[in-house]
C-alpha positions as CSV (number, residue, x, y, z in Angstrom):
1,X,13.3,29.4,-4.4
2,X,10.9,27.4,-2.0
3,X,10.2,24.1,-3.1
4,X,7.5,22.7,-1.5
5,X,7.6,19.0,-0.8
6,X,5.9,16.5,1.8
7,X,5.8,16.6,5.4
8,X,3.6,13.5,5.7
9,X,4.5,9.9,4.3
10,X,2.1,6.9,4.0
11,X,4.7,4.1,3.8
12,X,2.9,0.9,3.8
13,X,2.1,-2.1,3.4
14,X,1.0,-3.1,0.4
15,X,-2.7,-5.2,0.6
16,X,-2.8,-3.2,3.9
17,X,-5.5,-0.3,3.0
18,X,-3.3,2.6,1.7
19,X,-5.8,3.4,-1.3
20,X,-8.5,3.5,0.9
21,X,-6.6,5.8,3.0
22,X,-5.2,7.8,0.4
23,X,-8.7,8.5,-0.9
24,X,-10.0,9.3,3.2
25,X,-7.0,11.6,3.6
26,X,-7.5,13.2,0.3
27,X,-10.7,14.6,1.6
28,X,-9.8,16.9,4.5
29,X,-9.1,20.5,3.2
30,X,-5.8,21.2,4.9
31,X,-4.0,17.9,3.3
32,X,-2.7,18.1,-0.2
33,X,-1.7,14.6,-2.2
34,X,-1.1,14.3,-5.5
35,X,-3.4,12.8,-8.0
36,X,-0.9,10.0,-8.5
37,X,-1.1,7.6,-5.3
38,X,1.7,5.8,-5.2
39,X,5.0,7.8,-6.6
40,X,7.5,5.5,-5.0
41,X,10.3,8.6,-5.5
42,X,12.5,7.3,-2.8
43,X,12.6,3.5,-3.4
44,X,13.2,4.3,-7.2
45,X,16.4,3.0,-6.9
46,X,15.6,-0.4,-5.1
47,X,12.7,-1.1,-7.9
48,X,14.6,-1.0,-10.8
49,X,17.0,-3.5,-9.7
50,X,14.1,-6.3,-10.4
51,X,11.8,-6.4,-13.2
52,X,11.9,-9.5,-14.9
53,X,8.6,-11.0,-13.0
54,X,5.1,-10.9,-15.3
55,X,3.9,-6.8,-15.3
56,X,6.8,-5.7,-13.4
57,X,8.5,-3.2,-15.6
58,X,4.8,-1.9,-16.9
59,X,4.5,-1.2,-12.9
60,X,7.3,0.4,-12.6
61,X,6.5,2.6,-15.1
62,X,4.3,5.2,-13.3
63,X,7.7,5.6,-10.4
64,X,8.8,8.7,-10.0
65,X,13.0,9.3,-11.1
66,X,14.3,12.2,-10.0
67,X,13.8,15.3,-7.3
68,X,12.3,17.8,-9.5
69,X,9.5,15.4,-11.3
70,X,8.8,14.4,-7.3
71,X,8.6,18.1,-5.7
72,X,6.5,19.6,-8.7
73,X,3.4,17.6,-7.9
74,X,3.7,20.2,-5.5
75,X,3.3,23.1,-7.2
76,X,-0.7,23.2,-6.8
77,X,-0.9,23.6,-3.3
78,X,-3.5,26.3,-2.3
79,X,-4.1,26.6,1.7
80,X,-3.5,23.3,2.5
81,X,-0.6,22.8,5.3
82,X,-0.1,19.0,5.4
83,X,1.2,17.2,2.4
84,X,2.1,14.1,1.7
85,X,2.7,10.8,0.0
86,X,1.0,7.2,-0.2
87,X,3.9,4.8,-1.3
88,X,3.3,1.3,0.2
89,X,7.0,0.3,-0.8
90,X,9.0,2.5,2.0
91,X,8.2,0.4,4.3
92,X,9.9,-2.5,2.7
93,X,12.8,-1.5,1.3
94,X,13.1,0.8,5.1
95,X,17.2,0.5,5.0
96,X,17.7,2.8,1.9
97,X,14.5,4.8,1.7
98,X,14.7,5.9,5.6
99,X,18.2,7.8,5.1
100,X,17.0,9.1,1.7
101,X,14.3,10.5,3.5
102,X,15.7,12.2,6.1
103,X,18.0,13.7,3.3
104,X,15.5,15.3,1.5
105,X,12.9,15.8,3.8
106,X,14.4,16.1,7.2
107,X,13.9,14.7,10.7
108,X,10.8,15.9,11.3
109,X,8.5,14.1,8.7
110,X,5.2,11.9,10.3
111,X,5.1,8.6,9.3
112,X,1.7,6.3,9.2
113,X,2.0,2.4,9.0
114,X,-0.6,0.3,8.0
115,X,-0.7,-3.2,8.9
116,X,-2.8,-6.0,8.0
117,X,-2.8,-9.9,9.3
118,X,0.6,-10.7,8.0
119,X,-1.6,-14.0,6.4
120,X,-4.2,-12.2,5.0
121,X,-2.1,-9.8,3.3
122,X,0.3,-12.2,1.9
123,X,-3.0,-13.9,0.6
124,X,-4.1,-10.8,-1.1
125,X,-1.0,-10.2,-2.4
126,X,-1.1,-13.3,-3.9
127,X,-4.6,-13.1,-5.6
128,X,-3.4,-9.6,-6.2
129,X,-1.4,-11.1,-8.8
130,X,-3.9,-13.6,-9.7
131,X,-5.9,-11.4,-10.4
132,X,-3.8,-9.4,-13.2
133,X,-3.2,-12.7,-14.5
134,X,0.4,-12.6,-13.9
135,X,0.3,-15.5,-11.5
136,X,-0.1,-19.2,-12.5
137,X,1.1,-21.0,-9.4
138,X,-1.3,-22.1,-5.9
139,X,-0.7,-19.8,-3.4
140,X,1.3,-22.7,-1.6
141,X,3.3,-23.3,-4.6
142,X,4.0,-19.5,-5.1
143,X,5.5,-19.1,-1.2
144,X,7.9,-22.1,-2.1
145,X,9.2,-20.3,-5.1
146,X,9.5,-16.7,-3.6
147,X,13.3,-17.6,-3.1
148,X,13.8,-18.3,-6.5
149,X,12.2,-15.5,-8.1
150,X,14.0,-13.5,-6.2
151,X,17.2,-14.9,-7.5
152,X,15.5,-14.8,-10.7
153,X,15.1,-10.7,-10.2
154,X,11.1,-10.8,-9.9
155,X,10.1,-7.6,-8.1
156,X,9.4,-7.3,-4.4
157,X,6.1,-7.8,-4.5
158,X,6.0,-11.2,-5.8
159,X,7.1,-11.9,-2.4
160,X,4.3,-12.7,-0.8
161,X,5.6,-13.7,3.5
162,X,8.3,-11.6,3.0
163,X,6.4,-8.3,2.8
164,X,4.4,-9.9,5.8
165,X,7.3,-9.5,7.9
166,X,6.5,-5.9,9.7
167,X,8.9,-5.4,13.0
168,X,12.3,-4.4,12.1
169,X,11.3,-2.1,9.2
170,X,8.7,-0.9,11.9
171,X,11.5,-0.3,14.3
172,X,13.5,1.4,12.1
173,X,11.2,4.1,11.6
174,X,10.9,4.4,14.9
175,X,14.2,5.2,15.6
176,X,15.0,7.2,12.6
177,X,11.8,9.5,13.3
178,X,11.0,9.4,16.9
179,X,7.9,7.7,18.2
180,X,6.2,11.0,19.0
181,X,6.2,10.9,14.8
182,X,5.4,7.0,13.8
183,X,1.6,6.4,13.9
184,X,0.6,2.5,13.7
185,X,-2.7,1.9,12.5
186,X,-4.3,-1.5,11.0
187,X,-6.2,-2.9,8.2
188,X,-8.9,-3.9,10.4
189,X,-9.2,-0.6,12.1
190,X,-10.0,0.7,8.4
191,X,-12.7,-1.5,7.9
192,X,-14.1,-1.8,10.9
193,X,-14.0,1.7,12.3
194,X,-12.9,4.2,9.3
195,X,-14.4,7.3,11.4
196,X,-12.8,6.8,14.7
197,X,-9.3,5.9,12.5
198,X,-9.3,9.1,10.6
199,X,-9.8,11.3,13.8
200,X,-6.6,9.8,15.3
201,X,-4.9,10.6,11.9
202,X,-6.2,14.0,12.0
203,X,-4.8,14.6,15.4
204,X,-1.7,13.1,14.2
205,X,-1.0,15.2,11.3
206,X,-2.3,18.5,12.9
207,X,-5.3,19.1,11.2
208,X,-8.9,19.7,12.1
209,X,-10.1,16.3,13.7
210,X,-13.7,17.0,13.7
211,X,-13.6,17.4,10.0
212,X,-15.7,13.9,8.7
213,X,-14.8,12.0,5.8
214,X,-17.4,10.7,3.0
215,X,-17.8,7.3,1.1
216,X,-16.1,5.8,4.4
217,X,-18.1,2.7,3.6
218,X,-15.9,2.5,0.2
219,X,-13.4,0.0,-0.1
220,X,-10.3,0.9,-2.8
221,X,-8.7,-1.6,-4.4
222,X,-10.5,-3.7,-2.9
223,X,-9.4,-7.7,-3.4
224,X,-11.0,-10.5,-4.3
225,X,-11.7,-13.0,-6.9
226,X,-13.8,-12.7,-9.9
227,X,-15.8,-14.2,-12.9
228,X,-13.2,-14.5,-15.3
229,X,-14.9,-13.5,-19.0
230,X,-13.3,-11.5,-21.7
231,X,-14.7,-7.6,-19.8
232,X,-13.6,-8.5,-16.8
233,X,-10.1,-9.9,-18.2
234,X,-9.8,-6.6,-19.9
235,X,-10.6,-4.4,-17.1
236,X,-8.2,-6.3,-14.3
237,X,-5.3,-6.8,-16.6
238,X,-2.6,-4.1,-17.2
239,X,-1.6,-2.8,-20.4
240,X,0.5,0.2,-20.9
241,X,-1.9,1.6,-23.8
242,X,-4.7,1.9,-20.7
243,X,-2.2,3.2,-18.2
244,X,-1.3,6.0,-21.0
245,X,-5.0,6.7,-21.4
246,X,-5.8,6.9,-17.8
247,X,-2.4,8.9,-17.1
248,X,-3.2,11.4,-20.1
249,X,-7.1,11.4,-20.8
250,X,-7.6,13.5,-17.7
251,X,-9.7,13.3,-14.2
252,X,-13.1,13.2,-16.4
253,X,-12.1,10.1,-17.9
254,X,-10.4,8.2,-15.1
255,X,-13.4,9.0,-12.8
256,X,-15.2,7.1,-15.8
257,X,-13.0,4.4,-16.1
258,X,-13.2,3.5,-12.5
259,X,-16.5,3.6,-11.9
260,X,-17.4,1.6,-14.8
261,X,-15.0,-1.1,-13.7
262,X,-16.0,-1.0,-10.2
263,X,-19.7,-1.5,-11.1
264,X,-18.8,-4.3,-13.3
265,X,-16.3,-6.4,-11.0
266,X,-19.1,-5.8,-8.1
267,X,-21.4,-8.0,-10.3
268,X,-18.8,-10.2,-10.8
269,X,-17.1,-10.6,-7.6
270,X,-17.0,-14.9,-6.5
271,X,-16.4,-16.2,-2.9
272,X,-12.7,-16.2,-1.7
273,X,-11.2,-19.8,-1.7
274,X,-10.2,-20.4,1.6
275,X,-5.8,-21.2,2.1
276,X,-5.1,-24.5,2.6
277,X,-4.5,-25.6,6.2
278,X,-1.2,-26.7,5.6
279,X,-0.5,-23.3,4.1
280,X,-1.8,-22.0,7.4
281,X,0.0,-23.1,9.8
282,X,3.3,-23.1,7.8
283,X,2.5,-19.4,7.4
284,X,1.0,-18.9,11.3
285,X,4.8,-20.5,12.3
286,X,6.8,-18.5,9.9
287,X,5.3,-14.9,11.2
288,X,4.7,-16.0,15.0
289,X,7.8,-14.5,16.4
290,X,7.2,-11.3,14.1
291,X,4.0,-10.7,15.1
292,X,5.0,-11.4,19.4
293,X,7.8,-8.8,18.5
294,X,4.9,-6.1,17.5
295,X,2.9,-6.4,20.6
296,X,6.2,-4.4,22.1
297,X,5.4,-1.7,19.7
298,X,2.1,-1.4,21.1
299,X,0.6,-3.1,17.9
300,X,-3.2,-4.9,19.1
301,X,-2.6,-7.9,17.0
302,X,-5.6,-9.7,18.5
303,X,-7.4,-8.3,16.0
304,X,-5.3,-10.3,13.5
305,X,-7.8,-13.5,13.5
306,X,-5.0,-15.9,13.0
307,X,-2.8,-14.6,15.8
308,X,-5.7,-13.7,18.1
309,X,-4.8,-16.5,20.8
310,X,-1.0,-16.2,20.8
């Protein structure tokens, strides 16, 4: 029996635009993704060996455990030839996931990266978790305590610099999948020039490149800070009763759902607080060599405002 399965993976990074591009992709009529955006099959195993930070075992409740609850999200393909998967944790847990990958899906799968300014996604990683009111700490007091949380068994992404750190894992995809099958592409990019982005992607993945995307001014999960009040408190912070209402209520009601809460956190979105400067250049130290080692890679980190001179 033929089991269809993805061709196409979407491994990262986390704060680095992978809804957005999940929802872009989704568009084009000859690529096929789930419903579900981030299934996180092949670093099941890495995920449930920490879940004792704030929200971490609700998270990882959505992951998908096994081979035959993976490949039968898809069973609905009709036409399309590309299919893939948007799991922003490949990228970091690269040393397991990449062999279980080429297990089960061969030599031959494309990978996209997304990067973002290793300082501005550790930031929005941070008021990420701010934001779900699972974090209590400053974001300077957070980044000293990411050692200990880890020894503590928080999940990965309480580790704000350390999913920052982009080269090896980069490399290793490299050299697992061939160059000719690793597309780099950047945060900024996605912003800045959403168009021009998804016609390289198209051409990547072997699909029509003319086709154009809607809503590319759209933003998902887009970051922030907000007016804290009792709706807005309800709407940013996870529970599992609303994750089993969205998961089971249907498309009708999680199109709802969404944008009702978008309307409302657009009305009550505040300014960013800006990271302290002595955050700043600790962090601007600690990813310097990291982001040099990129430039070989043929990464343009001058967009990356805080690395722009180096």
């Amino acid at each position: 029996m033929f089991v269809s399965k993805p061709n196409f993976l979407v491994v990262g990074v986390p704060k680095g635009g992978t809804s957005s591009l999940f929802n872009y992709l989704k568009q084009h009529p000859e690529i096929y993704l789930p419903e579900q955006k981030e299934l996180h099959y092949f670093s099941f195993e890495e995920l449930k060996k920490n879940l004792n930070g704030p929200g971490d075992k609700l998270a990882f409740s959505s992951v998908l455990r096994s081979y035959d609850a993976y490949t039968s999200l898809y069973n609905n393909i009709e036409g399309e030839s590309k299919f893939g998967d948007v799991s922003p944790s490949y990228l970091f847990f690269s040393k397991s996931v990449i062999p279980a990958i080429k297990e089960k899906l061969g030599n031959q799968v494309k990978i996209i990266i997304s990067l973002r300014d290793p300082i501005e996604r550790s930031y929005s990683n941070f008021l990420h978790q701010k934001r779900l009111m699972h974090e209590s700490l400053s974001f300077d007091q957070a980044l000293q305590q990411e050692k200990k949380r880890k020894e503590k068994g928080f999940g990965d992404f309480w580790r704000y610099s350390e999913h920052s750190f982009y080269y090896e894992k980069c490399q290793a995809y490299i050299k697992a999948f061939g160059a000719e099958n690793v597309k780099i592409v950047l945060f900024e990019d996605i912003k800045e020039r959403p168009e021009g982005l998804l016609t390289e992607l198209f051409d990547f993945l072997g699909v029509d490149k003319s086709f154009k995307a809607e809503n590319l001014n759209v933003i998902y999960n887009k970051g922030g800070v907000y007016k804290k009040d009792g709706l807005t408190s309800f709407l940013l912070k996870p529970s599992f009763l609303k994750s089993m209402v969205l998961k089971y209520g249907g498309s009708f009601i999680a199109k709802k759902y969404k944008g009702f809460k978008q309307g409302v956190l657009e009305r009550n979105t505040l300014e960013k607080p800006k990271i302290e400067k002595n955050t700043l250049n600790y962090l601007k130290k600690l990813f310097k060599e990291d982001v040099q080692n990129l430039k070989t890679l043929g990464v343009d980190t001058s967009q990356w405002k805080h690395f722009a001179d180096d």
